[in-house]
N, C-alpha and C positions, 0 to 999 in steps of 0.2 A: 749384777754387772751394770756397770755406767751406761744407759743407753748409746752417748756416742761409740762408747768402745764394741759396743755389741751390733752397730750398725755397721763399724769398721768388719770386724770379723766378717762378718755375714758378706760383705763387698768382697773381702779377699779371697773368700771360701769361693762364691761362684765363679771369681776370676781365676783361681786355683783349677776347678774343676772344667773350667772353660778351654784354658789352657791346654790341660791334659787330654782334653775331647779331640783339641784338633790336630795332634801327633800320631800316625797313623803307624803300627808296625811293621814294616814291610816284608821282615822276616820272623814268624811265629817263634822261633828256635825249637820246633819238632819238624818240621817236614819243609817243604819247596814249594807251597800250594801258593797260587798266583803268581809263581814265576814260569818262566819256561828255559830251557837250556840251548846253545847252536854250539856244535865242534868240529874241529877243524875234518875229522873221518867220518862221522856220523851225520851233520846237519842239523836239523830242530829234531829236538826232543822236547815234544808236549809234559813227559813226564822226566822230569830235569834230574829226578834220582838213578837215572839210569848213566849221568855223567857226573855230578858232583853228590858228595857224602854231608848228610848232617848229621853230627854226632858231639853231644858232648854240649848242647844248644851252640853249636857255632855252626857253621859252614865250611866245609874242606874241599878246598880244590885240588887238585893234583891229577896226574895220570901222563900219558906219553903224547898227547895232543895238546894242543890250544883249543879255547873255546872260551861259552860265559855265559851267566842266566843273566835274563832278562827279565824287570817288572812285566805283568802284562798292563799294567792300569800307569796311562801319562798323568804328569804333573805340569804345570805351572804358576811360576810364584811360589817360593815354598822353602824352605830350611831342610836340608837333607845331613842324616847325622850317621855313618857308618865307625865303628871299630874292628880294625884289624892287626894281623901278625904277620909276620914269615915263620912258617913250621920247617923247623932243620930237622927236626925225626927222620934220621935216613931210611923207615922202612915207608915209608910216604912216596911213591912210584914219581920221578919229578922227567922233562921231557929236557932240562936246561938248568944249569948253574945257575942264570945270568938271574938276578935277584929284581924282577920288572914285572909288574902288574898294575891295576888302575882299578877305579871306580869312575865311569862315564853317566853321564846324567844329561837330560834335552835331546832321547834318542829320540826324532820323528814317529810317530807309527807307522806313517805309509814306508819308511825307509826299510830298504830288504837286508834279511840277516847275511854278515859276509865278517870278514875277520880285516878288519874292525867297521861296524858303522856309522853312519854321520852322528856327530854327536860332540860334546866335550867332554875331554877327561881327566881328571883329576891323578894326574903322574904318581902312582907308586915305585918306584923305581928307586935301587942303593944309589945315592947321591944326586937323586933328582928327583923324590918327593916333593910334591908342592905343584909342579911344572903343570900349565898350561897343554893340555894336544888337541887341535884342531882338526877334527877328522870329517875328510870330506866336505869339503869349503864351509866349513864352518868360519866364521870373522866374529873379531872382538878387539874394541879398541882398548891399548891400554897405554895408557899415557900421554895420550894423546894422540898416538899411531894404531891406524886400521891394520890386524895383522893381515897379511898375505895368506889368499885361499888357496887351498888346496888339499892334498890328501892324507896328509899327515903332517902340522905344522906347531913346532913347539915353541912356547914362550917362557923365559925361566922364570923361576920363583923367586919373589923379593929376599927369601929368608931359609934357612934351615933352621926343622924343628922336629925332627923323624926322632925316635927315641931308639935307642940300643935294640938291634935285631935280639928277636922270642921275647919284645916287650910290648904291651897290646898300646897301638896308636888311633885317635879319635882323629876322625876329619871332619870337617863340617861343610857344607857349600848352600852359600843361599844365593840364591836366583828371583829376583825381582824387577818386573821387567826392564829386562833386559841388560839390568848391571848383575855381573857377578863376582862371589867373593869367594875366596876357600881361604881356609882355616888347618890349621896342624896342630892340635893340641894345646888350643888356645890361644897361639899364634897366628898373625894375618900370612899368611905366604902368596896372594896375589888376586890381584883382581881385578878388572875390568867393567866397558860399558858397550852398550848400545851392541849384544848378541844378536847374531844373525839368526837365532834360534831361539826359543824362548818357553818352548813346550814340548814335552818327551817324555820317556822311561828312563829309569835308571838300569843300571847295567855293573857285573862285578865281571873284572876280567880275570881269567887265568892265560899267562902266558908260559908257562913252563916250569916255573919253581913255584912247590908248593903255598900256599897263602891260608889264612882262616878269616872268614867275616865276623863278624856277631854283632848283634844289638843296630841293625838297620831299620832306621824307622825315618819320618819325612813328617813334616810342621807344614800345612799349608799356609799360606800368608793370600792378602786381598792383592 
């Protein structure tokens, strides 16, 4: 082999492998281990199996409450990359038609579990995917406008890009200080600057109709 081409190789291979070091899995797809769970009747559950099902390497939520696991380990700076569904399997015990759940990410640690806490979240919800929610005076300017704090404050999405419900959708959210961006399947759907927030746990929410996670994992960035 041509030395430069072997030198090339050799460059791409530790950058490959560098790469792939720093993408951490946040969900094993056998167990819950390093999350923790809080529900709307039960509270924390250290052992988050006791509220949500993994099965099948996904994550299922469902049951007759609200609730949601939580990372135990904060991030900041980072590329977070979840895949999800809605499960219409009517033997799936669901608490609500209404088709709305989230992926939150920059929950505080010191912030107390309650339904919902401070944090941002990444709108899953039929016809408002994408969306901005500001929970717990969270601020973020986007476009030049500081939103308005408060306790639950949404901002829409530049775009729709949700795919056909029971079809699996990728999101992605990178957070670098302090600008944030989300992503839908490859598509930009919104984003902002200067968070009020900048370091947290990630968070899956269940609000009432069933949901599936799979393949959540987090890219730290400098």
């Amino acid at each position: 082999m041509n030395p430069v081409y072997r030198f090339l190789f050799i460059v791409l291979f530790l950058f490959s492998q560098n790469s792939n070091a720093q993408r951490i899995k946040l969900f094993n797809q056998k167990d819950l281990k390093n999350w923790y769970a809080f529900g709307e009747e039960k509270g924390k559950a250290n052992n988050a199996s006791e509220l949500f099902l993994v099965e099948n390497n996904m994550i299922r939520m469902h049951g007759p409450k609200a609730g949601y696991l939580i990372s135990e380990q904060s991030f900041r700076n980072f590329e977070l990359s979840v895949e999800y569904r809605w499960n219409t399997d009517v033997n799936f015990v669901r608490k609500s038609n209404s088709k709305n759940s989230g992926v939150m990410y920059l929950v505080p640690a010191e912030t107390p579990d309650v339904l919902w806490p401070k944090g941002i979240q990444f709108q899953i919800k039929e016809g408002a995917t994408g969306d901005f929610v500001f929970l717990q005076e969270v601020t973020l300017n986007i476009n030049g406008k500081k939103s308005e704090p408060g306790k639950s404050v949404v901002s829409k999405r530049f775009a729709d890009a949700e795919k056909p419900i029971g079809e699996w959708n990728k999101l992605v959210v990178i957070s670098k200080n302090g600008k944030i961006t989300q992503k839908l399947n490859g598509k930009l759907v919104n984003e902002g600057i200067e968070s009020s927030v900048t370091e947290g746990r990630v968070l899956l929410q269940y609000e009432g109709f069933p949901i599936d996670f799979r393949k959540v994992s987090i890219k730290k960035s400098r």
